[in-house]
Every structure is written in structure tokens, then in C-alpha cells.
C-alpha positions as CSV (number, residue, x, y, z in Angstrom):
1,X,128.5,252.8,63.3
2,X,125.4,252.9,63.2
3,X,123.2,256.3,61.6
4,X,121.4,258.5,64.1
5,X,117.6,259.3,63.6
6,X,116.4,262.2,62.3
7,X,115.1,264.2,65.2
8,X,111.3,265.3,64.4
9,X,110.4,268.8,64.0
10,X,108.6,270.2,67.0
11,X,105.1,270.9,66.1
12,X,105.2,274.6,66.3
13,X,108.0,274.7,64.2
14,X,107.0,273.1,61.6
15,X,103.3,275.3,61.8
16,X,105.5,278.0,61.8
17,X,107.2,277.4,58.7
18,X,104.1,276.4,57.1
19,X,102.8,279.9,57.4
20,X,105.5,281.2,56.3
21,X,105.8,279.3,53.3
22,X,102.1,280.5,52.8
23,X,103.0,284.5,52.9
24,X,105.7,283.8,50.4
25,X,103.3,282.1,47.6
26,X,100.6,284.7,48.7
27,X,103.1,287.9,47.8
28,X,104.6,285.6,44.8
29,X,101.3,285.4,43.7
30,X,101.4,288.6,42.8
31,X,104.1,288.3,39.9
32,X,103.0,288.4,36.7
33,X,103.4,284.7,34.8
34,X,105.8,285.5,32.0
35,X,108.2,287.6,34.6
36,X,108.4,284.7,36.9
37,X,111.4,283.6,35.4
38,X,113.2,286.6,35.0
39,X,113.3,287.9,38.5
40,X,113.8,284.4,40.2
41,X,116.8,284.0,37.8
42,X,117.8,287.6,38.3
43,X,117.6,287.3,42.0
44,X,120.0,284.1,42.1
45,X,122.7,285.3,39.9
46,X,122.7,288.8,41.7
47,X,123.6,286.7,45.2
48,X,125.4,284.0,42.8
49,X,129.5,285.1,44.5
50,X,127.9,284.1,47.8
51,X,127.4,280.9,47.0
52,X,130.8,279.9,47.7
53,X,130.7,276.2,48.3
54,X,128.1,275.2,45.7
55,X,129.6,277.4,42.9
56,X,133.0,275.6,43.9
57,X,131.3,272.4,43.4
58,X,129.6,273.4,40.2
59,X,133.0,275.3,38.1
60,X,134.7,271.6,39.1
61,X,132.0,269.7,37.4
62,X,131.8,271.7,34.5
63,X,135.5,271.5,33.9
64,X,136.0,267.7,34.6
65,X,133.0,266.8,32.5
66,X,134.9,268.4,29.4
67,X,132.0,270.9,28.6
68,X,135.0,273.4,28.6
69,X,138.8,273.6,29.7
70,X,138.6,277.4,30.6
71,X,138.0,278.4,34.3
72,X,136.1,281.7,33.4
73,X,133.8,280.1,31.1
74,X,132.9,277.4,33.3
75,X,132.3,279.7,36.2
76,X,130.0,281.8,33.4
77,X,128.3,278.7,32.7
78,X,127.7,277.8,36.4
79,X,126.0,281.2,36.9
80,X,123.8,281.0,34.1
81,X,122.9,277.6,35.5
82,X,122.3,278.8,39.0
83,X,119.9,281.6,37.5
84,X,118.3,278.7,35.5
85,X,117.7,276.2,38.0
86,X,116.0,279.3,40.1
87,X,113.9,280.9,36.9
88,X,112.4,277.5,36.1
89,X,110.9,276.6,39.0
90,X,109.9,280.5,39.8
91,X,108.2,279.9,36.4
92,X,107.0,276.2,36.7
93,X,104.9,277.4,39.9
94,X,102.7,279.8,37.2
95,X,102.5,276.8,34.4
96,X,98.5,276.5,35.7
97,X,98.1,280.1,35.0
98,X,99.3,279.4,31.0
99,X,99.5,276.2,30.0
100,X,96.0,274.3,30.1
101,X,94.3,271.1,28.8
102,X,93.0,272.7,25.5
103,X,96.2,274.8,24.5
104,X,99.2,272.8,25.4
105,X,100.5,271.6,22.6
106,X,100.8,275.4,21.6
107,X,103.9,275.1,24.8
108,X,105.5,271.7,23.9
109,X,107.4,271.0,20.9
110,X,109.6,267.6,20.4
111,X,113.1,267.3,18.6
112,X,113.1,263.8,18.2
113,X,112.5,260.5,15.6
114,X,108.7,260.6,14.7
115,X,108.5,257.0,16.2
116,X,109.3,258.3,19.7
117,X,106.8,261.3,19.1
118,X,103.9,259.0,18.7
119,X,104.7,256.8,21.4
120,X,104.7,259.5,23.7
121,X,102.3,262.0,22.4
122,X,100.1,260.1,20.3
123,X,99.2,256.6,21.9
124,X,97.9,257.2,25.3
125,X,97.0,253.5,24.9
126,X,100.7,252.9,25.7
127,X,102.6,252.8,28.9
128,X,105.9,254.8,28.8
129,X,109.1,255.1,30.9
130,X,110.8,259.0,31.5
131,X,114.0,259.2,32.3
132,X,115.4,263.1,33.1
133,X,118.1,264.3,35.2
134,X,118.4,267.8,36.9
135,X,118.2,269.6,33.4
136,X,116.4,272.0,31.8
137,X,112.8,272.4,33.1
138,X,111.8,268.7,34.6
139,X,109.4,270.6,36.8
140,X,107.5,272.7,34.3
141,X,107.7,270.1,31.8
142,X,106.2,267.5,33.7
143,X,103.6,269.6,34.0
144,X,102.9,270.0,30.5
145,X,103.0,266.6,29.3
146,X,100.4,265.4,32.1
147,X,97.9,267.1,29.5
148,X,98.7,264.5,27.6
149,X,98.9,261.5,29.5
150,X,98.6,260.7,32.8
151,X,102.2,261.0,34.8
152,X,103.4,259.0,37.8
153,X,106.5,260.3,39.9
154,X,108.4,259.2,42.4
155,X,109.0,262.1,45.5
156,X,110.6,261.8,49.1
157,X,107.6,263.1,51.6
158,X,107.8,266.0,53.6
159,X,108.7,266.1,57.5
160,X,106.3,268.7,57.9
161,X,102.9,267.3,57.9
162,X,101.3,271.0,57.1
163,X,103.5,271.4,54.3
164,X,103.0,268.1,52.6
165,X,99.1,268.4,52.8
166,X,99.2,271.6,51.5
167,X,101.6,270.5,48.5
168,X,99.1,267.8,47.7
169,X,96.5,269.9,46.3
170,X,98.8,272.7,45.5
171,X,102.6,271.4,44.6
172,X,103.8,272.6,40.8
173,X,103.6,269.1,39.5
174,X,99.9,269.6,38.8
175,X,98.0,267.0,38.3
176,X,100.7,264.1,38.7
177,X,100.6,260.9,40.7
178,X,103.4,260.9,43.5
179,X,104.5,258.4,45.0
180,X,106.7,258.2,48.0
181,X,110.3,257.3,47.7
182,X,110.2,255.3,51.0
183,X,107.6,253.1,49.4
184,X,108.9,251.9,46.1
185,X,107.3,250.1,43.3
186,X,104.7,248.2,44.9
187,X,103.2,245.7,42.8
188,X,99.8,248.1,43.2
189,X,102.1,250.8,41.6
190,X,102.9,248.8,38.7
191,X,99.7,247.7,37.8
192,X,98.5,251.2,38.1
193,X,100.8,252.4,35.7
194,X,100.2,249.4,33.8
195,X,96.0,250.1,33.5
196,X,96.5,253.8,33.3
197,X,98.7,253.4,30.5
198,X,101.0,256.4,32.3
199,X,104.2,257.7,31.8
200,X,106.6,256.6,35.2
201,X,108.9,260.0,35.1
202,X,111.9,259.2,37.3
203,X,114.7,261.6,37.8
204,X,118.1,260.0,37.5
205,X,120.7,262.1,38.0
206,X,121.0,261.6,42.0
207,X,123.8,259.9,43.7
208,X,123.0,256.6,44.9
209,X,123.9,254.8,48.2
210,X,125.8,251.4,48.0
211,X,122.5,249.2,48.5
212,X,120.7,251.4,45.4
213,X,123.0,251.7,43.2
214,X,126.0,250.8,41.1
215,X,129.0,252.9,39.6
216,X,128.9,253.4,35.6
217,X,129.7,256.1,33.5
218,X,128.5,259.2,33.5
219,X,129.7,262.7,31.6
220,X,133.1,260.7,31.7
221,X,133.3,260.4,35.3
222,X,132.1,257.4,37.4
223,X,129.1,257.7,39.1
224,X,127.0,255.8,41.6
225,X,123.4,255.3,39.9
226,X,120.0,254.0,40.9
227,X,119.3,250.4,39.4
228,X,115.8,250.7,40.1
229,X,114.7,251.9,36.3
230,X,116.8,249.8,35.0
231,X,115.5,246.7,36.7
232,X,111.7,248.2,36.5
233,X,112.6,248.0,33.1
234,X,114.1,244.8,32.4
235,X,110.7,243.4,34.7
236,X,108.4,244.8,32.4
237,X,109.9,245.6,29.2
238,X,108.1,249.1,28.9
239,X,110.1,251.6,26.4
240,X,112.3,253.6,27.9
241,X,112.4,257.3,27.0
242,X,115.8,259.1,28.0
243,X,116.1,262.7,27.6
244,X,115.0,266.7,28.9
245,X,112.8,269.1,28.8
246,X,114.4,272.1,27.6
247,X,113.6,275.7,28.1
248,X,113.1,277.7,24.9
249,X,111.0,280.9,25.6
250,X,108.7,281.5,28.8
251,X,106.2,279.0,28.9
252,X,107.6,277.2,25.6
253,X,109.4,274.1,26.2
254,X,110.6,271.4,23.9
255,X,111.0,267.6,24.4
256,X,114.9,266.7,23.6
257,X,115.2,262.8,23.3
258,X,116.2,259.8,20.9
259,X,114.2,256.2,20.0
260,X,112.4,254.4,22.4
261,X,115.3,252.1,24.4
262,X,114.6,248.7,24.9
263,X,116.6,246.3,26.1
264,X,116.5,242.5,25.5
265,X,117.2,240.4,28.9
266,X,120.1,238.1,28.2
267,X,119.4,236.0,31.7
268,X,122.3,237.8,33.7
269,X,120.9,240.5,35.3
270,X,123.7,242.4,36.7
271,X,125.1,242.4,33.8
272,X,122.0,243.8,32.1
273,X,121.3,246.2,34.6
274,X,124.8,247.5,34.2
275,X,124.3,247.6,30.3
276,X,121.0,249.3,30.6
277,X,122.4,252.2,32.9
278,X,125.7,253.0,30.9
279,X,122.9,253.6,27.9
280,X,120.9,255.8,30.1
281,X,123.5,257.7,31.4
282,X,125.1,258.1,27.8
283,X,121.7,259.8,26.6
284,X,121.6,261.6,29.2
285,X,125.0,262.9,29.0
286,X,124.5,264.0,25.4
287,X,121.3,266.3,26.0
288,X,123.1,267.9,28.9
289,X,125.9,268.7,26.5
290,X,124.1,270.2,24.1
291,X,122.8,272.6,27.0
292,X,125.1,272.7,29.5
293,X,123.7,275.8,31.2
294,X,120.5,274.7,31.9
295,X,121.9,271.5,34.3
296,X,122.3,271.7,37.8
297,X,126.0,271.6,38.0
298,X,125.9,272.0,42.3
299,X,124.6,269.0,43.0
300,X,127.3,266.2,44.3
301,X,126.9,263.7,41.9
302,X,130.0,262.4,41.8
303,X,130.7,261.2,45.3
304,X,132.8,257.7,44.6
305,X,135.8,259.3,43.2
């Protein structure tokens, strides 16, 4: 069978929700930066029993992953996530308003090997691969480490023209290079990253359709995963960083991550591919661990079982 087209949002429509997308940032402009956090986070756990379906979803993955075996604890941890997810990006949409080129370094601190430290902070003459998941503060940190470097991410684009042009000059991820999903790693891509010397920040966490991905490991559970970083990687043989950005304080966020990964090419590339995601999606699965309430447990991840 074959999948229907997305129908395209009438013009009005999408003008309407455009402006009233612009009446909400103009009244949440008026928030001051270090309560941005608190009241988004506040707002979602208040209205967090309505969430039925997603808070379903998110107790179940808590429990199966083995962060804990006790029902009430995993619903407590799903609700501090749910205020999480909401305070960070509350607060990521204020990071211009704190965080700028001359002071952000006083925002970012790393818990990692000094190798990986200067690799990512201290040799902007290197290109660097990010890999993150839905944890902690992707959004905010991103933001922060474009100060240092210059980032490249990869986003799906907008159905509504008015919102996407808007987003451009205006979107959270400051002053990042997106790229569309739809369009890939074009060989221009890679040689911009390449000649910028940037770090490629990919996201990967999100479940992955038969033709993307393949099924490894992940938090104990299998899971279908993109193979796209890991092939990127095993093209080019730039390091591979694997970890989050954790939330410490508002507007203080600190890097979480291990060595630089790379991975020698032993000719069979499924194979490698394979190898180089079940590493990923081990590192990954330790740094969520360690902060289990800062992941975004409501997501479906876990759709092949």
C-alpha cells in the first residue's frame, strides 16, 4: 500500500499560526532569563496526569531500560523528565540574552579525558563529529559550543513557509548551520564541514525506518538506528564524540562524554556499521543513566519490539 501525501496547509492557515506563534514569543519575551526554566518546567508538571498516553509510554521505558524496578519511582522520574524537557527549551530560547561570544566558557564546563577536551574546545583547526540523543539540554548546549566552533545540524524543514523564514534568523540554535533532513550529506556539505573545520551535531536517539536504519542495542532493548553517522564516519574517519549536554544550574551546562571514538574500517561495511552503532548507542546509554531524568522518556523509540 502505498503512503498518502501529506496534504499542504492552506495558506491562511498556516499565516494564521504564524502570528500566533509571534504573540506567544512577544508575551514570552517578557520573562525574565533565569525564570525561564522554572515556569516552563512548572507549567508541564502541573498538567503532567493529563498526559495520559505519553506518560504511559514514558513509566514503560523507564522500567524496561532497568533505570529502576519500582512503578512509583519511574512515574516520579517521568515527571521530572516531562518538566525537564519543557524548562530547557523555555530556557534555551533566552541563551542569547546570557551566554555570549566573550563569556561562555563561564556557562560550559566538560567532565571528560583532557584529550577529548582539546579536541573539541581547543583545536578549532579540527573537524569534529557530535553525537547526542534527546538528553539533557541538546538545544541550549548547542548553542553554547557554537561560540567555540562553528556547528552544523541536521533539521526537517517546516511546512509553514512563514514559520521557517522566521526561524531562520530567529530559531534557538543561534548561530548554527542547518541543514535539511530531506537533503542529506551532499558532497558540498561534507566539504563545508571539512574547510570549516565544524563540529556535525547529529541527534541519534530517533527511531529509524527500515531503509535508514538497522536494529542494535540500545538501553538493553533493540532499537532501530540511523546508519548515516556511522557510515559518514567510516567515509571520512572524523572522531566521533558521543555524549550530552547536561543541565547543572540555569544557564550552566556541562559537556558529559568519553575519548574521541574512531573506528578502523575492516573492508565489510555492514559489519562495521553495525559495530560502530552498538558503540554509540552504548555511550549513549551510559550518560543517560547517569541522568535519567533529564531524557525524554515519551518518545517511541523502541518501535521493532
Amino acid at each position: 500500500m502505498s503512503r498518502k501525501k501529506r496534504v499542504k496547509e492552506p495558506l491562511i492557515v498556516s499565516w494564521l499560526a504564524y502570528i500566533a506563534i509571534r504573540c506567544v514569543f512577544a508575551l514570552y519575551g517578557l520573562i525574565p532569563a533565569r525564570k525561564a526554566y522554572g515556569i516552563g518546567s512548572a507549567f508541564v508538571t502541573f498538567f503532567y496526569p493529563l498526559f495520559r498516553g505519553r506518560r504511559k509510554v514514558a513509566v514503560d521505558n523507564i522500567l524496561r531500560a532497568g533505570i529502576t524496578d519500582d512503578p512509583k519511582e519511574a512515574d516520579r522520574i517521568a515527571r521530572r523528565a516531562f518538566g525537564h524537557f519543557a524548562g530547557h527549551l523555555c530556557e534555551a530560547l533566552k541563551v542569547g540574552q546570557v551566554v555570549t561570544a566573550e563569556n561562555w566558557r563561564d556557562h560550559l564546563r566538560f567532565d571528560g579525558p583532557e584529550e577529548t577536551r582539546t579536541l573539541l574546545l581547543e583545536r578549532p583547526d579540527l573537524p569534529v563529529m557530535i553525537l547526542t540523543g534527546h538528553h539533557g539540554v541538546w538545544e541550549a548546549g548547542g548553542i553554547v559550543l557554537s561560540y567555540s566552533r562553528p556547528l552544523i545540524a541536521v533539521a526537517r524543514k517546516m511546512n509553514n513557509p512563514f514559520l521557517e523564514r522566521y526561524f531562520k534568523t530567529h530559531h534557538f540554535r543561534g548561530s548554527i548551520t542547518v541543514i535539511s533532513k530531506k537533503k542529506g550529506f551532499t558532497p558540498d556539505i561534507i566539504r563545508q564541514w571539512k574547510q570549516s573545520c565544524a563540529a556535525m551535531t547529529l541527534v541519534m536517539d530517533q527511531h529509524a525506518n527500515k531503509k535508514q536504519g538497522i536494529v542494535v542495542d540500545f538501553l538493553g532493548r533493540p532499537a532501530s538506528t540511523h546508519t548515516s553517522p556511522a557510515r559518514l564516519h567510516l567515509a571520512t574517519g572524523i572522531p566521533m564524540l558521543i555524549g550530552s549536554f547536561v543541565r547543572d544550574a540555569p544557564f550552566q551546562y556541562r559537556i558529559l562524554t568519553d575519548t574521541p571514538y574512531v573506528f578502523r574500517p575492516t573492508g565489510n561495511r555492514n559489519a562495521d556499521t553495525e559495530a560502530v552503532l552498538k558503540e554509540v548507542n552504548r555511550r549513549l546509554g551510559e550518560v543517560i543513566r547517569k541522568y535519567p531524568e533529564q531524557y525524554l522518556w515519551a518518545h517511541k523509540r523502541w518501535r521493532v519490539e
